[in-house]
Structures are given as structure tokens and as C-alpha cells.
PyMOL Python script that loads the backbone (N, CA, C, O; Angstrom):
from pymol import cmd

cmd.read_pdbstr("""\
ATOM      1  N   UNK A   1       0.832  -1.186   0.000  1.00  0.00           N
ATOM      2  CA  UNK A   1       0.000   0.000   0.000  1.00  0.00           C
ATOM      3  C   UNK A   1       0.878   1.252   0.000  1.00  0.00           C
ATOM      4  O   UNK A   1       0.557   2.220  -0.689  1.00  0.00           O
ATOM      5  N   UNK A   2       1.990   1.254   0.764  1.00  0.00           N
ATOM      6  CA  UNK A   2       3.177   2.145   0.344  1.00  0.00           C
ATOM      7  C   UNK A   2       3.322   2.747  -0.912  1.00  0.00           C
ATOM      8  O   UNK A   2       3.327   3.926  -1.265  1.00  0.00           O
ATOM      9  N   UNK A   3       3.439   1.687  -1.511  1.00  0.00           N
ATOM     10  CA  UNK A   3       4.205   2.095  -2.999  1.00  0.00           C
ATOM     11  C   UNK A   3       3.154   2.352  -3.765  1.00  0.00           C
ATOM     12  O   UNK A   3       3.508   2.746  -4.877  1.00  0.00           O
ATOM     13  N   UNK A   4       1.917   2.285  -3.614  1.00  0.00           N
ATOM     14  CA  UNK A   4       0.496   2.624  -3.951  1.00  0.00           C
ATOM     15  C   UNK A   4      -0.311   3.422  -3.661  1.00  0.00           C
ATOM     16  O   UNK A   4      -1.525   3.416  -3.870  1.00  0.00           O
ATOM     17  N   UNK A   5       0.598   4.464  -2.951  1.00  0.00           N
ATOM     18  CA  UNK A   5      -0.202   5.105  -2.468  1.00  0.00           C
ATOM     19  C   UNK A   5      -1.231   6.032  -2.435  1.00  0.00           C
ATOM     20  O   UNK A   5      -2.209   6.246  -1.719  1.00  0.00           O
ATOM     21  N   UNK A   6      -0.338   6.890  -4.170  1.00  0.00           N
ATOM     22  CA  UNK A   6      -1.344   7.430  -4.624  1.00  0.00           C
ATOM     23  C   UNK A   6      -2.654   7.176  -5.467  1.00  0.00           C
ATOM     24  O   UNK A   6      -3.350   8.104  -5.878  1.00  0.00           O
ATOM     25  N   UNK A   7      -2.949   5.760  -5.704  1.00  0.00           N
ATOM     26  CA  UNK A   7      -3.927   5.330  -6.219  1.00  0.00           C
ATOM     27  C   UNK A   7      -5.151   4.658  -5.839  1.00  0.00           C
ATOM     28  O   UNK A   7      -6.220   4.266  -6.305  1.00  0.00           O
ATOM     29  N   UNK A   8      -4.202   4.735  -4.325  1.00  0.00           N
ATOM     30  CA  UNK A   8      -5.160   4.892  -3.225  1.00  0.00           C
ATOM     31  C   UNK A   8      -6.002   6.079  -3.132  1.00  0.00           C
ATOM     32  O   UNK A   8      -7.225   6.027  -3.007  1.00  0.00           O
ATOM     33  N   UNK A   9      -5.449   6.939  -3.185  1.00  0.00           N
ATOM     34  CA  UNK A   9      -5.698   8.473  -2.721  1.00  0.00           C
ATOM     35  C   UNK A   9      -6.512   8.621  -3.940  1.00  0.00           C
ATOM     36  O   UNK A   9      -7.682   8.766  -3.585  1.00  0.00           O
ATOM     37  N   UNK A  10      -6.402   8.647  -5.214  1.00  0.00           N
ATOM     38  CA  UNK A  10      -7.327   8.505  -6.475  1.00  0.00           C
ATOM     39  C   UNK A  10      -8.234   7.947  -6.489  1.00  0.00           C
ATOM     40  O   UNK A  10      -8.986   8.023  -7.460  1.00  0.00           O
ATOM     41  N   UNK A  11      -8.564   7.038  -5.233  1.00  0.00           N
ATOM     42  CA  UNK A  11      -9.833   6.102  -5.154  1.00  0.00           C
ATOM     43  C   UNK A  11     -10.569   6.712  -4.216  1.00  0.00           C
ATOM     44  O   UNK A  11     -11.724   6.353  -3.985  1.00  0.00           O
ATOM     45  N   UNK A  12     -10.009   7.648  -3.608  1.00  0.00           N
ATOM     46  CA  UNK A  12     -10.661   8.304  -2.178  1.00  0.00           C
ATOM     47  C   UNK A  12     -10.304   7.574  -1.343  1.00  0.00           C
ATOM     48  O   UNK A  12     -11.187   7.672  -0.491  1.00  0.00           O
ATOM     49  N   UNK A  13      -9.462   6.769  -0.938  1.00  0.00           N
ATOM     50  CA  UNK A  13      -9.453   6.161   0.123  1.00  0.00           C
ATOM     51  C   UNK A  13      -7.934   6.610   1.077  1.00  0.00           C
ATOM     52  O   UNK A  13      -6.836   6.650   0.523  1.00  0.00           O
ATOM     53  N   UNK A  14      -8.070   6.830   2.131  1.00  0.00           N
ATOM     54  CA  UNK A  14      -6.519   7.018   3.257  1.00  0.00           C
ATOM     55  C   UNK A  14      -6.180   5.509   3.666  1.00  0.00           C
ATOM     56  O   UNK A  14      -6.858   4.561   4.063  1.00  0.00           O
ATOM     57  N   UNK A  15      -5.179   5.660   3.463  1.00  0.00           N
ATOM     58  CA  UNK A  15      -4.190   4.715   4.296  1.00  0.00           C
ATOM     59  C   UNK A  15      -4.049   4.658   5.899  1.00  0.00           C
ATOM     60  O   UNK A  15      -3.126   5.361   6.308  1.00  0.00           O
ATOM     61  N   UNK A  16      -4.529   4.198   6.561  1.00  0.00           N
ATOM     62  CA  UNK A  16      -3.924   4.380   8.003  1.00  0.00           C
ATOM     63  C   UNK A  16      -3.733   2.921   8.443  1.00  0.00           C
ATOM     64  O   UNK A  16      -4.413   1.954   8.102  1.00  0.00           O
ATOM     65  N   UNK A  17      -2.124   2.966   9.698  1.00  0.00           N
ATOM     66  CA  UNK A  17      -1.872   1.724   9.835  1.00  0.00           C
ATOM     67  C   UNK A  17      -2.229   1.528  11.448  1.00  0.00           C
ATOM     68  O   UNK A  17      -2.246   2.499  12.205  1.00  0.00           O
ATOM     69  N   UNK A  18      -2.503   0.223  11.881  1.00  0.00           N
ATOM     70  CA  UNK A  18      -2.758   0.108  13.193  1.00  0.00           C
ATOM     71  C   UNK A  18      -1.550  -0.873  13.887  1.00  0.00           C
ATOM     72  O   UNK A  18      -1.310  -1.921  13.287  1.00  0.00           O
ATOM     73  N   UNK A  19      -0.783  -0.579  15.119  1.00  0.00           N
ATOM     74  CA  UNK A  19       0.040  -1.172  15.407  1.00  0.00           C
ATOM     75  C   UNK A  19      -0.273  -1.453  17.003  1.00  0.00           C
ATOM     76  O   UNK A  19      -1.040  -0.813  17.722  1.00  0.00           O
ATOM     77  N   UNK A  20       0.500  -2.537  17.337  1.00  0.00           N
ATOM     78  CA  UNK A  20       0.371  -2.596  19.119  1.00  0.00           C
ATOM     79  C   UNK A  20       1.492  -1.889  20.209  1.00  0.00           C
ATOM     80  O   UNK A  20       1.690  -1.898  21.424  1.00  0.00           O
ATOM     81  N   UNK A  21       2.116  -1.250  18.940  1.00  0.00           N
ATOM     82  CA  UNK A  21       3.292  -0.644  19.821  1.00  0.00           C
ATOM     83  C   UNK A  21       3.083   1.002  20.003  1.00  0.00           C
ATOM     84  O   UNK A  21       2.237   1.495  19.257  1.00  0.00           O
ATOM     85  N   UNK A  22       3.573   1.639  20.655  1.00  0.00           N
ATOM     86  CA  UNK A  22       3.222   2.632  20.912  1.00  0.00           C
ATOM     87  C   UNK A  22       3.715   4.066  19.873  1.00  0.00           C
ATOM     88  O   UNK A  22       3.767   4.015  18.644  1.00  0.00           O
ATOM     89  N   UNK A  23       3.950   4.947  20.476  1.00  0.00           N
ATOM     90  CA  UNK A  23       3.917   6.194  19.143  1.00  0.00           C
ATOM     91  C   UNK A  23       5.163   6.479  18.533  1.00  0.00           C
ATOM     92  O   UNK A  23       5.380   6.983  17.431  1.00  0.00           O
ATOM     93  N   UNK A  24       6.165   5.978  19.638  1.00  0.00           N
ATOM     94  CA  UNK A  24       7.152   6.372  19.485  1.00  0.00           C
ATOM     95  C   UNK A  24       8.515   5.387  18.375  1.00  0.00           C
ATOM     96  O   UNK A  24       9.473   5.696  17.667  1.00  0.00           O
ATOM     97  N   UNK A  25       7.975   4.405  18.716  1.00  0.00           N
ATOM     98  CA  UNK A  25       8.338   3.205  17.984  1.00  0.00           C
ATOM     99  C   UNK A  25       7.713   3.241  16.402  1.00  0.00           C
ATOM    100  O   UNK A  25       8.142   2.767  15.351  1.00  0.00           O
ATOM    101  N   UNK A  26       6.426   4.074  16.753  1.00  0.00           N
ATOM    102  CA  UNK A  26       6.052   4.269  15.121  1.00  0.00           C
ATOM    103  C   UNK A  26       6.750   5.164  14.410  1.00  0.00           C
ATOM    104  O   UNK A  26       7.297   5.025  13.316  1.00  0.00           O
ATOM    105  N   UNK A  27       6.672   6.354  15.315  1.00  0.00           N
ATOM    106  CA  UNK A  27       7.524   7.268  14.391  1.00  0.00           C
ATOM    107  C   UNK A  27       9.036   7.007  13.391  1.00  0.00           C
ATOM    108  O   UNK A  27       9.332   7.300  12.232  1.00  0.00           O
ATOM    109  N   UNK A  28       9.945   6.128  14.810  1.00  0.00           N
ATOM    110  CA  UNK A  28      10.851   5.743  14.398  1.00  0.00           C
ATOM    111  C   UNK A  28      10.416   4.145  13.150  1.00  0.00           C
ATOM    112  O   UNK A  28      11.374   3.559  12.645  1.00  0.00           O
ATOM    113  N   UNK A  29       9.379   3.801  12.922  1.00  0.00           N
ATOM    114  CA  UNK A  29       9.356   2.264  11.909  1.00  0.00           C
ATOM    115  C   UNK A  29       8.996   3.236  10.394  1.00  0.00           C
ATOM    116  O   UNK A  29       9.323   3.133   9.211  1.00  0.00           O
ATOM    117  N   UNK A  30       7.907   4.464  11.432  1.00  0.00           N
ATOM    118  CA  UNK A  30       7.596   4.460   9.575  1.00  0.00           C
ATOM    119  C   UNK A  30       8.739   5.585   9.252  1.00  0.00           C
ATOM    120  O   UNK A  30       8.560   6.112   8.154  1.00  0.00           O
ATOM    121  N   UNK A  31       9.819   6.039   9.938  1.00  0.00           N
ATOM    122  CA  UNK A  31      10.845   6.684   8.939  1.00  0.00           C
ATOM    123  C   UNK A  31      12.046   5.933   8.541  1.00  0.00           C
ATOM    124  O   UNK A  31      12.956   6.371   7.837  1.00  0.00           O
ATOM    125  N   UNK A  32      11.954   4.667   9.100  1.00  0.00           N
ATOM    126  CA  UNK A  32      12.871   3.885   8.844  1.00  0.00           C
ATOM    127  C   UNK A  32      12.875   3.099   7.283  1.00  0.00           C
ATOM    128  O   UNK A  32      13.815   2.825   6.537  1.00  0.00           O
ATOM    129  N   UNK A  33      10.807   2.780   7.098  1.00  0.00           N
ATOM    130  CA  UNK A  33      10.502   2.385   6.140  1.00  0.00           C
ATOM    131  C   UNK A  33       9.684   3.203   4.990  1.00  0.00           C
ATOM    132  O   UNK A  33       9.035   2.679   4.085  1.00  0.00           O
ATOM    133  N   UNK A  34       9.823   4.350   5.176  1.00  0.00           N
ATOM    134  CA  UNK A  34       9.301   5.197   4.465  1.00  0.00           C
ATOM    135  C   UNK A  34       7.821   5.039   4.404  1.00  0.00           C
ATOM    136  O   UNK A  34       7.330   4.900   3.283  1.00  0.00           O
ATOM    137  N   UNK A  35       7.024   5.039   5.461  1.00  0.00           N
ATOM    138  CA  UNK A  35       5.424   5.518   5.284  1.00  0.00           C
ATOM    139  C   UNK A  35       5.185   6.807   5.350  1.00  0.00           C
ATOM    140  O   UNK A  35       5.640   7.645   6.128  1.00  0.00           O
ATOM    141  N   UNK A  36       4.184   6.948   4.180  1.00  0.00           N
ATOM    142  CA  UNK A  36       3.447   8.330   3.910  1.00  0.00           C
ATOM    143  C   UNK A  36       2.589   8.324   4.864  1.00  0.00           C
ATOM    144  O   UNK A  36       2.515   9.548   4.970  1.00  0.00           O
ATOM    145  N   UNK A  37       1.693   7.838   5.851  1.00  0.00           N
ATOM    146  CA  UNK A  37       0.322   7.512   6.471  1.00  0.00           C
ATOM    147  C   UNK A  37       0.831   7.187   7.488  1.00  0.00           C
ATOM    148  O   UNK A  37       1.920   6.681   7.759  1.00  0.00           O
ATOM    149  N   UNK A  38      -0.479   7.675   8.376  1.00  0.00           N
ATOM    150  CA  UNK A  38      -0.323   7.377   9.603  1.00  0.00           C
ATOM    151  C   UNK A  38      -0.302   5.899  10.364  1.00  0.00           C
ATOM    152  O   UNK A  38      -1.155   5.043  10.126  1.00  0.00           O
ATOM    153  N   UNK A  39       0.827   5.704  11.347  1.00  0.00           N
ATOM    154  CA  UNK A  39       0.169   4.592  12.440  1.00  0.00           C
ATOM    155  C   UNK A  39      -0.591   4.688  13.788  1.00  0.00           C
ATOM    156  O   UNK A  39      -0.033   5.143  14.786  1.00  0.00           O
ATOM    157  N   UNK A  40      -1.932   4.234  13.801  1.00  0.00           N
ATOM    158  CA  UNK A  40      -2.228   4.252  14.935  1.00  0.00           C
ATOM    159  C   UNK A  40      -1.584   3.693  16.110  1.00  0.00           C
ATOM    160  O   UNK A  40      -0.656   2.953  15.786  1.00  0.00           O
ATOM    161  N   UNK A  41      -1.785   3.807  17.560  1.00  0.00           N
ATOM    162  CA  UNK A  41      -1.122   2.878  18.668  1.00  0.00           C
ATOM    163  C   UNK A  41      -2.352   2.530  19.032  1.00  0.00           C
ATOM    164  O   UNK A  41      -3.397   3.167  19.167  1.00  0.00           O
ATOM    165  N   UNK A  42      -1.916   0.866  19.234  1.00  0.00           N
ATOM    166  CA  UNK A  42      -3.384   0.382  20.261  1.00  0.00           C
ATOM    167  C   UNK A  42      -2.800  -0.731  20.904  1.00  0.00           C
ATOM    168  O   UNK A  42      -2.733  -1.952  20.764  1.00  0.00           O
ATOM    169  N   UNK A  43      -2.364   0.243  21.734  1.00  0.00           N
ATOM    170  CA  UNK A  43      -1.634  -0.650  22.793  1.00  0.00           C
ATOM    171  C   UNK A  43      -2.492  -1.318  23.922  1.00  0.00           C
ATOM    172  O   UNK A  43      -2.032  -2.156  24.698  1.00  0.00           O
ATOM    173  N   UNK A  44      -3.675  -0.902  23.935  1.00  0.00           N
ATOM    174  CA  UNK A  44      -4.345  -2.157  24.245  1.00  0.00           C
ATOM    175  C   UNK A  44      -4.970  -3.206  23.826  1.00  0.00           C
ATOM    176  O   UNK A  44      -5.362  -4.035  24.648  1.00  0.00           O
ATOM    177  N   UNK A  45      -5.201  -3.390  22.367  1.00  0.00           N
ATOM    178  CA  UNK A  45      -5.320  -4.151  21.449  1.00  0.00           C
ATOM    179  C   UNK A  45      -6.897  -3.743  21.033  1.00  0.00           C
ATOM    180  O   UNK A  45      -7.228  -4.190  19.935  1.00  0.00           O
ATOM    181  N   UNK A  46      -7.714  -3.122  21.598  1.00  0.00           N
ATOM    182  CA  UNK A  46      -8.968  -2.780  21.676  1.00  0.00           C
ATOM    183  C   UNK A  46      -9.819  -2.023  19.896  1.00  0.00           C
ATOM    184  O   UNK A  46     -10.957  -1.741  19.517  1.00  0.00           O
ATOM    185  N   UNK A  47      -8.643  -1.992  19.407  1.00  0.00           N
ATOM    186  CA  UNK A  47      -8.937  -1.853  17.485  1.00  0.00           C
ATOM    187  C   UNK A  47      -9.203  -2.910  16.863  1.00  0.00           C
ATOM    188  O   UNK A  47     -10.155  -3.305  16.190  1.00  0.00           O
ATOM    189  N   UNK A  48      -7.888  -3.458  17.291  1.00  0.00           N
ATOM    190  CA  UNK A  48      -7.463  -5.081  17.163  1.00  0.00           C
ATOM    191  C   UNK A  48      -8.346  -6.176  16.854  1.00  0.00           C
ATOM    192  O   UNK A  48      -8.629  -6.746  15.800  1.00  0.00           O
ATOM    193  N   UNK A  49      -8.823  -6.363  18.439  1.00  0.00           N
ATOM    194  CA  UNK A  49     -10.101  -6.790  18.895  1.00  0.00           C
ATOM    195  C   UNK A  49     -11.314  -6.685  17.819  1.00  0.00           C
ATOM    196  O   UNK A  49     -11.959  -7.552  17.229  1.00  0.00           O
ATOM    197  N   UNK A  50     -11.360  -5.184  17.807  1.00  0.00           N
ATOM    198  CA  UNK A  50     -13.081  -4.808  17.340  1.00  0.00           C
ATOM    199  C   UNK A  50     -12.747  -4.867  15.801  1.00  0.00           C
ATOM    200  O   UNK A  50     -13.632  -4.332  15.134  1.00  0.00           O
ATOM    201  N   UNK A  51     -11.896  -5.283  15.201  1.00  0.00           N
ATOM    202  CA  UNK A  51     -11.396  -5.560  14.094  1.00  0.00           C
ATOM    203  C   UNK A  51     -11.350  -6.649  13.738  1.00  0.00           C
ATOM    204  O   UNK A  51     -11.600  -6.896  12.558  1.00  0.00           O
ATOM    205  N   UNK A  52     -11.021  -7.653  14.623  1.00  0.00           N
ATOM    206  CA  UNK A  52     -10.488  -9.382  14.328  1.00  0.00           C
ATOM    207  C   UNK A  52      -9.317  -9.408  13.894  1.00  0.00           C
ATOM    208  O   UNK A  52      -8.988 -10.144  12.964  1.00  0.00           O
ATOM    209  N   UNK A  53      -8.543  -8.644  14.472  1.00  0.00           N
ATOM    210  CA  UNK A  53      -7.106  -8.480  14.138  1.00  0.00           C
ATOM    211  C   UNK A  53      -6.153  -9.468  15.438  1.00  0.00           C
ATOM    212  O   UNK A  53      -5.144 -10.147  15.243  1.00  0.00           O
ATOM    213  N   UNK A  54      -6.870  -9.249  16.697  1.00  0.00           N
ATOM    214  CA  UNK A  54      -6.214  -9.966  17.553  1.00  0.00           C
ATOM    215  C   UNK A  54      -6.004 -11.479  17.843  1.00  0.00           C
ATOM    216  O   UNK A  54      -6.913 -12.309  17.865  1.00  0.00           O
ATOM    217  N   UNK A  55      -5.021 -11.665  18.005  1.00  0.00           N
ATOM    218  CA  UNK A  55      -4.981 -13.643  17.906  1.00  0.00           C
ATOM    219  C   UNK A  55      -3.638 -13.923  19.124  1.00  0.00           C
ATOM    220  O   UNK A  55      -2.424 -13.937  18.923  1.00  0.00           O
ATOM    221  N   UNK A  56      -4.577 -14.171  20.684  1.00  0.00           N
ATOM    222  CA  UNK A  56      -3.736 -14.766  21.461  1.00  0.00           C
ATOM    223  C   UNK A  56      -3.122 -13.406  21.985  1.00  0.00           C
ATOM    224  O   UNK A  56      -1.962 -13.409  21.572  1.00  0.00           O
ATOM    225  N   UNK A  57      -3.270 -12.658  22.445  1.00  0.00           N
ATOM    226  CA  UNK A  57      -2.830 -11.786  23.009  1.00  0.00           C
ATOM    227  C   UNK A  57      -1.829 -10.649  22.194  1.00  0.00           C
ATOM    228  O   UNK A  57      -1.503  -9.579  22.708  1.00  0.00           O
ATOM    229  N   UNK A  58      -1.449 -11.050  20.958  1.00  0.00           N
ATOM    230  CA  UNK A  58      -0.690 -10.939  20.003  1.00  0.00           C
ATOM    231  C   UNK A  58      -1.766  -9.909  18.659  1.00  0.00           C
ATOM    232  O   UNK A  58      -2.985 -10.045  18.769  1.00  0.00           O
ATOM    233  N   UNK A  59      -1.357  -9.179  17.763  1.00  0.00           N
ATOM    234  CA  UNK A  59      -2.195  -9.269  16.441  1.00  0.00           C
ATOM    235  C   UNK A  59      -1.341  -9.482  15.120  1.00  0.00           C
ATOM    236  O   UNK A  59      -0.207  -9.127  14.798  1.00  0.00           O
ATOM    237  N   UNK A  60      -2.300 -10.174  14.513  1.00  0.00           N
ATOM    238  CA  UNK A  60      -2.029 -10.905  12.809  1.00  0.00           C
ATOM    239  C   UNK A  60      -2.540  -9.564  12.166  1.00  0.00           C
ATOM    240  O   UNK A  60      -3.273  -8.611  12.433  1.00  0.00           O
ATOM    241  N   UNK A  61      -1.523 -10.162  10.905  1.00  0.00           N
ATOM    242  CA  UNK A  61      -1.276  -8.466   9.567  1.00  0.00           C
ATOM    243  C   UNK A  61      -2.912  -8.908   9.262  1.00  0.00           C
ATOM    244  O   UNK A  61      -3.367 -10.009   8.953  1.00  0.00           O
ATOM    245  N   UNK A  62      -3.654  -7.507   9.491  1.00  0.00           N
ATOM    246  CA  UNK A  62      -5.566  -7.501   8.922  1.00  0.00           C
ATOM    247  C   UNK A  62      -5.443  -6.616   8.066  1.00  0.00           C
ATOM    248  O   UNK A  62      -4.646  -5.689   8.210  1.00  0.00           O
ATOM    249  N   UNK A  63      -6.335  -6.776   6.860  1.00  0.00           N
ATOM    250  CA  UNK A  63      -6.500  -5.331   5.815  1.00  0.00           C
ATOM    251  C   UNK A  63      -8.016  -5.088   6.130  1.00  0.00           C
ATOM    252  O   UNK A  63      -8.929  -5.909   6.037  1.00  0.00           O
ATOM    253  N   UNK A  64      -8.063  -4.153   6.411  1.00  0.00           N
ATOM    254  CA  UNK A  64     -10.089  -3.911   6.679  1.00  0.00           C
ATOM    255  C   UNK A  64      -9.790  -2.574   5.738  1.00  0.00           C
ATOM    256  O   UNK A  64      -8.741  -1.930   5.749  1.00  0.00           O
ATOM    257  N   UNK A  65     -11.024  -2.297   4.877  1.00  0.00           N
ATOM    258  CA  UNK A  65     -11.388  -1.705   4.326  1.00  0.00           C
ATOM    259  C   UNK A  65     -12.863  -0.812   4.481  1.00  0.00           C
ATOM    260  O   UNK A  65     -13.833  -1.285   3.889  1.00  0.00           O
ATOM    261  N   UNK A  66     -13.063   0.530   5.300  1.00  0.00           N
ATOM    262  CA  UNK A  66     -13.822   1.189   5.617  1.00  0.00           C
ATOM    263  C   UNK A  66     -14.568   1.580   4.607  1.00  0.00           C
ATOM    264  O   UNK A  66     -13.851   2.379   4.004  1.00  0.00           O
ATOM    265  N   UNK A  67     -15.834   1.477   3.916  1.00  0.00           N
ATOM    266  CA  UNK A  67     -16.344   2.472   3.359  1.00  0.00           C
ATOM    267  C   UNK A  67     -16.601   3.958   3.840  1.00  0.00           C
ATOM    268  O   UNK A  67     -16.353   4.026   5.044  1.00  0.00           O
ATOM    269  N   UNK A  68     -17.095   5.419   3.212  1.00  0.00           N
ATOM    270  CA  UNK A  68     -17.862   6.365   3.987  1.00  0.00           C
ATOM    271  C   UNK A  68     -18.600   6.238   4.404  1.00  0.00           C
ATOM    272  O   UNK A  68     -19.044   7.057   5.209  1.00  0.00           O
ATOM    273  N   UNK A  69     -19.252   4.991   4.069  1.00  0.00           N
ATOM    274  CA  UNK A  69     -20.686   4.571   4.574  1.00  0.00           C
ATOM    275  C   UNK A  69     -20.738   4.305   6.404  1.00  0.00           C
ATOM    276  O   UNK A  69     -21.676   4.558   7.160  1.00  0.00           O
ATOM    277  N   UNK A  70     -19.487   3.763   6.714  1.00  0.00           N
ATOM    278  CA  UNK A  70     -18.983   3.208   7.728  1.00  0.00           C
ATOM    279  C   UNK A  70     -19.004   1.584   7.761  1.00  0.00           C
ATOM    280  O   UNK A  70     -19.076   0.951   8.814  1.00  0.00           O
ATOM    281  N   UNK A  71     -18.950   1.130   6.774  1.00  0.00           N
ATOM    282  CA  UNK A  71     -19.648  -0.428   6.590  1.00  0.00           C
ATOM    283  C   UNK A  71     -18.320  -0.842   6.184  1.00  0.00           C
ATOM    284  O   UNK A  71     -17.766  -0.102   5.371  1.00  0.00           O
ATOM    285  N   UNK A  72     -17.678  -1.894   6.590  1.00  0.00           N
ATOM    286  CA  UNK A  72     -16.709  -2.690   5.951  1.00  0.00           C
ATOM    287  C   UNK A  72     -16.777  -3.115   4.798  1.00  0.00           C
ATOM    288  O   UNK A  72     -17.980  -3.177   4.542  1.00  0.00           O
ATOM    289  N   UNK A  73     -16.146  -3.478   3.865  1.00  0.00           N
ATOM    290  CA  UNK A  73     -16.053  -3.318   2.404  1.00  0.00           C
ATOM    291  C   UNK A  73     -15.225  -4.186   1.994  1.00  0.00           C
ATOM    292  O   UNK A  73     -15.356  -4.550   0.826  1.00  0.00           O
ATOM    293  N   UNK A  74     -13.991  -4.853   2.921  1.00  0.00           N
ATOM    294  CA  UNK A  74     -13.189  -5.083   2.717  1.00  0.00           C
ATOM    295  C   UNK A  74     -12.534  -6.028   3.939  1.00  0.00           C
ATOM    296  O   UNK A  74     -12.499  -5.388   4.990  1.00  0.00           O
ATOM    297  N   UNK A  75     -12.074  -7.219   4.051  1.00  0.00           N
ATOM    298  CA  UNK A  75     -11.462  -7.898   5.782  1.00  0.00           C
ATOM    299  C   UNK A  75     -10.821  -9.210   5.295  1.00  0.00           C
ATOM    300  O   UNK A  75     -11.409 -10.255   5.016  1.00  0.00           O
ATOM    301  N   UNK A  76      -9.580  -8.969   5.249  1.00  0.00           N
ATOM    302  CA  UNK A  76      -8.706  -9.997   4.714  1.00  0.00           C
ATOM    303  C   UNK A  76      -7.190 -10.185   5.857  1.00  0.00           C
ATOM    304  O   UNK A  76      -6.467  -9.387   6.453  1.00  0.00           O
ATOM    305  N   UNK A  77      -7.231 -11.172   5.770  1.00  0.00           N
ATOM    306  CA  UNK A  77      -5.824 -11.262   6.888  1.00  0.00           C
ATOM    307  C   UNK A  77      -4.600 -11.812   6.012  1.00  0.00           C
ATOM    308  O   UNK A  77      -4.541 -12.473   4.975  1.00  0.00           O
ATOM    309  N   UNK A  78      -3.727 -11.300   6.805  1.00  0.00           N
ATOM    310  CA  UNK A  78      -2.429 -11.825   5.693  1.00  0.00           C
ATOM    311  C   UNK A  78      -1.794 -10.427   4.778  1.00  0.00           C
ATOM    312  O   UNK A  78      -1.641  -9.292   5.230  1.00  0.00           O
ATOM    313  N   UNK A  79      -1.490 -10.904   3.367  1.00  0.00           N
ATOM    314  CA  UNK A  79      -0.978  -9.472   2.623  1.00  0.00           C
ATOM    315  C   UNK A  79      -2.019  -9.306   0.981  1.00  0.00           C
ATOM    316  O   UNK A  79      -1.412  -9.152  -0.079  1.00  0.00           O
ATOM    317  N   UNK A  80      -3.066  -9.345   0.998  1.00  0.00           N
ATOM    318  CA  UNK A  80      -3.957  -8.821  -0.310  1.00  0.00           C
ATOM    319  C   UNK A  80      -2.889  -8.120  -0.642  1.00  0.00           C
ATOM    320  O   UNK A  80      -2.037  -7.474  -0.032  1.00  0.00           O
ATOM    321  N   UNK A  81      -3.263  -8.552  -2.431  1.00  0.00           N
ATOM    322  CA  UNK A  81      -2.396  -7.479  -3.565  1.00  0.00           C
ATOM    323  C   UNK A  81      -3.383  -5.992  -3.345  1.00  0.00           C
ATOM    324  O   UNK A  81      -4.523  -5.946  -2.883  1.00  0.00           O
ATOM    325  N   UNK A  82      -2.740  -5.117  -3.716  1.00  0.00           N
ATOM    326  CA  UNK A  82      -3.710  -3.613  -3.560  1.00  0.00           C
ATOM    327  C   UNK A  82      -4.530  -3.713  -4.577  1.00  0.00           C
ATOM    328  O   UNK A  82      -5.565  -3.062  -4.427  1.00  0.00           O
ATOM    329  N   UNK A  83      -4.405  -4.497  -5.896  1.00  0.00           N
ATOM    330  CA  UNK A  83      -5.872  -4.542  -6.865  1.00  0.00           C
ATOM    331  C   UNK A  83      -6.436  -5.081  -6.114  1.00  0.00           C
ATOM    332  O   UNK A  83      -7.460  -4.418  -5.949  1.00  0.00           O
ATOM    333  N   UNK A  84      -6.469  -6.482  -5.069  1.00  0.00           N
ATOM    334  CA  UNK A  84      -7.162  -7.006  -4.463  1.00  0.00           C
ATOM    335  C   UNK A  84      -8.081  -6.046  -3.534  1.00  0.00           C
ATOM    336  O   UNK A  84      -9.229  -6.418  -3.292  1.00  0.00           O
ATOM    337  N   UNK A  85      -7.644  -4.921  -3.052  1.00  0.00           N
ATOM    338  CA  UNK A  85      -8.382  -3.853  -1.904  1.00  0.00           C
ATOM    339  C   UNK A  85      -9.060  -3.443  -2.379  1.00  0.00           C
ATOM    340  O   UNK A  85     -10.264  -3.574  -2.162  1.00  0.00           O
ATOM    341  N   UNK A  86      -8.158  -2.279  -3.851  1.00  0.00           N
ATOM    342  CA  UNK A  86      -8.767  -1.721  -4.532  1.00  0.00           C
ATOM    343  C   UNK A  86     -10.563  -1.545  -5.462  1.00  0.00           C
ATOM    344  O   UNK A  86     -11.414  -0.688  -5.698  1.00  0.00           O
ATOM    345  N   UNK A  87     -10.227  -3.314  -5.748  1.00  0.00           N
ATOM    346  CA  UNK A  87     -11.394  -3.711  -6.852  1.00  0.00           C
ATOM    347  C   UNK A  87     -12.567  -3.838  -5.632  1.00  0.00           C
ATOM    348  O   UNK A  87     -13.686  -4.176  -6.020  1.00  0.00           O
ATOM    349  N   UNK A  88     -12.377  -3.582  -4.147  1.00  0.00           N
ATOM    350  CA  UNK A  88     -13.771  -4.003  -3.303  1.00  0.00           C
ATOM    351  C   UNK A  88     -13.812  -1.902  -3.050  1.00  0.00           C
ATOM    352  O   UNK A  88     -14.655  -1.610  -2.202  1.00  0.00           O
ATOM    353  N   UNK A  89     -13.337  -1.098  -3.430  1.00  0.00           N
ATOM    354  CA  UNK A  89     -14.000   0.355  -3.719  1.00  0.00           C
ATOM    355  C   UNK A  89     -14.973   0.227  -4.699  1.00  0.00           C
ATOM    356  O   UNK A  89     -16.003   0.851  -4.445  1.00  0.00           O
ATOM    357  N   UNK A  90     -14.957  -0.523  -5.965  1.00  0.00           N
ATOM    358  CA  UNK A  90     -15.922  -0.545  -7.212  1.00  0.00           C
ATOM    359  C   UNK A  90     -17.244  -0.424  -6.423  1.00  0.00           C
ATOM    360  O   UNK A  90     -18.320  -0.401  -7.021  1.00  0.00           O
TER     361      UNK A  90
END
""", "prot")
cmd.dss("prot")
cmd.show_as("cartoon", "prot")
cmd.util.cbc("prot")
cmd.orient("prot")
């Protein structure tokens, strides 16, 4: 989604990432790896959770996809190709 980013942004859609570590650790990952977008902290896992992201106290890589609608659109675990995200905006 990085390297995609702007065709993201052409679809209307933001990028935001959710992590269990806190802010500071983000700042330093996403300049390490070059993210344009934000990471959230949910260091209590409570996104996670209300996501189905959490597994065992731990969380697994989730792609959820928000509509404006507020309706999920999109909930895949693992790494979807970005046509894969993309084609559930249509």
C-alpha cells in the first residue's frame, strides 16, 4: 500500500496503519521504512479486537477496508495485492 499510495488516494481512500506498539516506535518504523500515512497505537489491542485483528494476546497483519458509509467493504488477513483492496472500492 506504500508504494500505492497514490492510487489509493485517487480512489478516495486514506491509508492508516494500526500497530500494538506505541507512538514512538512508530515514528521511528515508519521513517525507517518510508510511510506516507499514519500509524495508529493500540496498545491495548482494543482496534485489534473490534477488528479481528487480535490472535492470542498478540495481532495478525488484517487489511479492513472502511467504506464512507462506515460499513466494511473489505477484511482480509495476511498481505492482499492492492488490486485485491482496490477492486472491493468498485
Amino acid at each position: 500500500m506504500r508504494d500505492d499510495k497514490a492510487r489509493f488516494e485517487k480512489a478516495g481512500a486514506a491509508i492508516l496503519g494500526v500497530n500494538s506498539a506505541g507512538p514512538a516506535a512508530h515514528a521511528a518504523y515508519c521513517a525507517t521504512f518510508g510511510f506516507g500515512f499514519p500509524i495508529l497505537a493500540d496498545e491495548k489491542l482494543e482496534m485489534s479486537k473490534a477488528y479481528g485483528a487480535e490472535k492470542g494476546g498478540g495481532v495478525r497483519r488484517t487489511v479492513v477496508l472502511v467504506g464512507p458509509d462506515g460499513i466494511i467493504k473489505f477484511h482480509k488477513y495476511g498481505m492482499p495485492t492492492d488490486d485485491e483492496i482496490l477492486a472491493a472500492l468498485k
